[in-house]
PABA-56890 format. One record per residue (C-alpha): x, y, z. Coordinates in Angstrom, 1 decimal. Example, Ala and Ser with C-alpha at 12.3 -4.5 7.8 and 13.67 -1.06 7.14 Angstrom:
PABA-56890
@x=12.3 y=-4.5 z=7.8
@x=13.7 y=-1.1 z=7.1
***
This chain:
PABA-56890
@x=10.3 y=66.6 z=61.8
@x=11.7 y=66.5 z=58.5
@x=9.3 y=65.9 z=55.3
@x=9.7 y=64.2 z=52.0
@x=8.0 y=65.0 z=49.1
@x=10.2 y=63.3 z=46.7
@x=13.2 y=61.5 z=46.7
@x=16.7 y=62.8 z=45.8
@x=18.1 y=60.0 z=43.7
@x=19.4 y=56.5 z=44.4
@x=22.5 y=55.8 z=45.7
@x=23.1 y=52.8 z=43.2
@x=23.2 y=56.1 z=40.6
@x=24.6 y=59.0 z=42.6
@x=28.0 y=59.8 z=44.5
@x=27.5 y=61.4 z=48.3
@x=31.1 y=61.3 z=48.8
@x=31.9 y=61.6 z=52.6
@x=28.9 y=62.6 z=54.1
@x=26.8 y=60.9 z=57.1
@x=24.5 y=58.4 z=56.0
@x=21.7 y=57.7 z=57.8
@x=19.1 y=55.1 z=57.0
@x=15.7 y=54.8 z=57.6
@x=14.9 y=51.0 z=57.4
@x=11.9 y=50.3 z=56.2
@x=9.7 y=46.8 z=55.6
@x=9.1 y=46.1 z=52.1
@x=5.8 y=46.5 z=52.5
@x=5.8 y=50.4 z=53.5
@x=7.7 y=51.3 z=50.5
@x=4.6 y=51.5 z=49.1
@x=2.7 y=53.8 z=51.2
@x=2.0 y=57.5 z=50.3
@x=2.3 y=58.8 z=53.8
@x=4.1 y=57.6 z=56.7
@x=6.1 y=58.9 z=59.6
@x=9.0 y=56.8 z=60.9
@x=12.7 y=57.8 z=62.5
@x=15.8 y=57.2 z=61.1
@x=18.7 y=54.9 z=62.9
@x=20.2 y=58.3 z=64.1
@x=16.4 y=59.0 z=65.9
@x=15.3 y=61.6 z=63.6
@x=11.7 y=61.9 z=62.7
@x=10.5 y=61.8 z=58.8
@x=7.5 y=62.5 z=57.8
@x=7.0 y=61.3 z=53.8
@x=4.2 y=62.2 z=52.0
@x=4.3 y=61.2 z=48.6
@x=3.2 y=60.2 z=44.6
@x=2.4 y=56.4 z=44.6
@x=6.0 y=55.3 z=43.1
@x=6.8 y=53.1 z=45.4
@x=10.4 y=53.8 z=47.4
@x=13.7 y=51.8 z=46.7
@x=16.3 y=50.4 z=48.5
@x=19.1 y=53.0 z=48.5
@x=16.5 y=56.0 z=47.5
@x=18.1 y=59.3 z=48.8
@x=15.0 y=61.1 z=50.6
@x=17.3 y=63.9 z=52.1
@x=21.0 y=65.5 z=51.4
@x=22.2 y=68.2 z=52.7
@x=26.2 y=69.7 z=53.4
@x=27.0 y=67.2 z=56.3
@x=24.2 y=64.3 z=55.5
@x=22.2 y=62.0 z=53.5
@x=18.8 y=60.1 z=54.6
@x=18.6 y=56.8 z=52.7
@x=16.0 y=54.2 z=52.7
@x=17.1 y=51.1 z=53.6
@x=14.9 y=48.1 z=53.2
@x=14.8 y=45.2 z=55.7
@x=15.2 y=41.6 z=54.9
@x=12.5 y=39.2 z=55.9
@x=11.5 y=35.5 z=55.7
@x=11.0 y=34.9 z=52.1
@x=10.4 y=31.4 z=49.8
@x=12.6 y=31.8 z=47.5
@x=12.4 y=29.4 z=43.6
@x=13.5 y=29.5 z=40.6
@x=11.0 y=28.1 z=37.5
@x=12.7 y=25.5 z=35.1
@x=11.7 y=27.3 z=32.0
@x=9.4 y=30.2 z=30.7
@x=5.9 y=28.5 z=30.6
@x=6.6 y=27.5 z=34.5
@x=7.3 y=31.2 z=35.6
@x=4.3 y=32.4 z=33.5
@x=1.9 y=29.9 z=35.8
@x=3.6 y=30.0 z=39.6
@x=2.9 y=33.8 z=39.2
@x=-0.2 y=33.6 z=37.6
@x=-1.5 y=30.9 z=40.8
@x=0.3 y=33.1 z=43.4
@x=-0.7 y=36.6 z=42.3
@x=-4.5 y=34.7 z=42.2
@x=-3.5 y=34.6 z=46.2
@x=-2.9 y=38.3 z=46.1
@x=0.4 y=38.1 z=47.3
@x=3.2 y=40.4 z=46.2
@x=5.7 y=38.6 z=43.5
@x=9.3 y=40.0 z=43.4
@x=11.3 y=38.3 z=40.3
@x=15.5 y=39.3 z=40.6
@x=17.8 y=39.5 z=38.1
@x=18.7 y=35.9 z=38.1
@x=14.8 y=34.6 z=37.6
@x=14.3 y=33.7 z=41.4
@x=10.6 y=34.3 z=42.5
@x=10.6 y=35.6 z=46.0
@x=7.3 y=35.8 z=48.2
@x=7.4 y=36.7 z=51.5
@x=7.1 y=33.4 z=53.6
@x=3.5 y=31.8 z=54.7
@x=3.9 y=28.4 z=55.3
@x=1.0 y=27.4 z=52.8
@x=2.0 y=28.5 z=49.3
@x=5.5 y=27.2 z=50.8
@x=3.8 y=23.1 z=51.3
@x=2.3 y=24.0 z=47.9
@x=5.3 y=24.8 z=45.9
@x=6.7 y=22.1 z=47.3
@x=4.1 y=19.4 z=46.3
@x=4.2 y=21.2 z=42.7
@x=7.8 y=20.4 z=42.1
@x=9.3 y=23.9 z=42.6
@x=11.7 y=23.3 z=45.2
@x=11.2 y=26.6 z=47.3
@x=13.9 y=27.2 z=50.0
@x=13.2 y=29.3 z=52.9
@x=15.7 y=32.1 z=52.8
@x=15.7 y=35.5 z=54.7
@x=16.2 y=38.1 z=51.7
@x=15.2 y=42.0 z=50.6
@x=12.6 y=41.9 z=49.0
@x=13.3 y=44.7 z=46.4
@x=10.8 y=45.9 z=43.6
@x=7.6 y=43.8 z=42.5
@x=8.2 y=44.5 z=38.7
@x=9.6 y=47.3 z=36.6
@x=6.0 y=47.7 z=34.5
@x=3.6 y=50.1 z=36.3
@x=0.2 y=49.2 z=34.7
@x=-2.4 y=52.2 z=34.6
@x=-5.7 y=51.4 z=34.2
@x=-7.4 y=52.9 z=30.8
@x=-11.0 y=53.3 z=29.4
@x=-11.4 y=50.9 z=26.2
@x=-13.3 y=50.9 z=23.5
@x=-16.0 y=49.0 z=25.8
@x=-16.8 y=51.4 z=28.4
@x=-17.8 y=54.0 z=25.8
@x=-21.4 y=54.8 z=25.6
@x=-22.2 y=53.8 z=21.6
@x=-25.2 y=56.1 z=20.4
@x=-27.0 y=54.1 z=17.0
@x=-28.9 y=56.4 z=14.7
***
């Protein structure tokens, strides 16, 4: 078994030249995960234990002389929408990420959510017009949001 610790670029910004790609398909959901153990297309087993960064589409997790290991996200059912102006996008994300359920916004201002036939009715009845499209779901958002003690949590001693 092969294990990953840390991935070796993205494809989108590095040059393999000939070499053997193989890709180990992944749901969007595990791209997430610190640890998991899956095989490639070619059958080889990975192990990948890593930081909480989640794992891209096209993320090189091995390279060698003769081949590369490359993540390759599935597509899946999605509802796919695209808000009418700024205020609109602020609350459909605000309402669905109440739902707990993972928000992906692309380059052109689509929201994507994987597909549950609920928030799809409800979209609908908003005046969003969602269309059911199967899509990769790629990257929730660029901002990684840490938490951080304020000025609240401090004990305050008066004298």
């Amino acid at each position: 078994m092969l294990l990953v610790e840390k991935t070796r670029g993205n494809l989108a910004d590095a040059s393999i030249g000939d070499l053997l790609i193989d890709f180990l398909d992944l749901d969007w959901f595990d791209t997430g995960k610190t640890t998991l153990r899956k095989r490639t297309r070619a059958g080889q087993e990975v192990g990948i234990r890593k930081d909480t960064t989640p794992l891209e589409d096209g993320d090189i997790l091995y390279l060698d002389e003769e081949q590369a290991i490359v993540v390759n996200i599935l597509p899946c059912e999605c509802i796919v929408f695209k808000p009418g102006n700024f205020k609109d996008m602020g609350t459909v994300c605000f309402e669905i990420g109440n739902k707990h359920i993972p928000i992906f916004i692309n380059e052109e201002a689509e929201v994507l959510v994987e597909f549950e036939q609920p928030l799809y009715r409800l979209l609908e009845r908003s005046g969003y017009e969602p269309r059911r499209e199967v899509r990769k779901l790629l990257k929730t958002h660029a901002l990684r949001v840490r938490k951080h003690e304020s000025s609240y949590n401090r004990k305050i001693t008066i004298k």
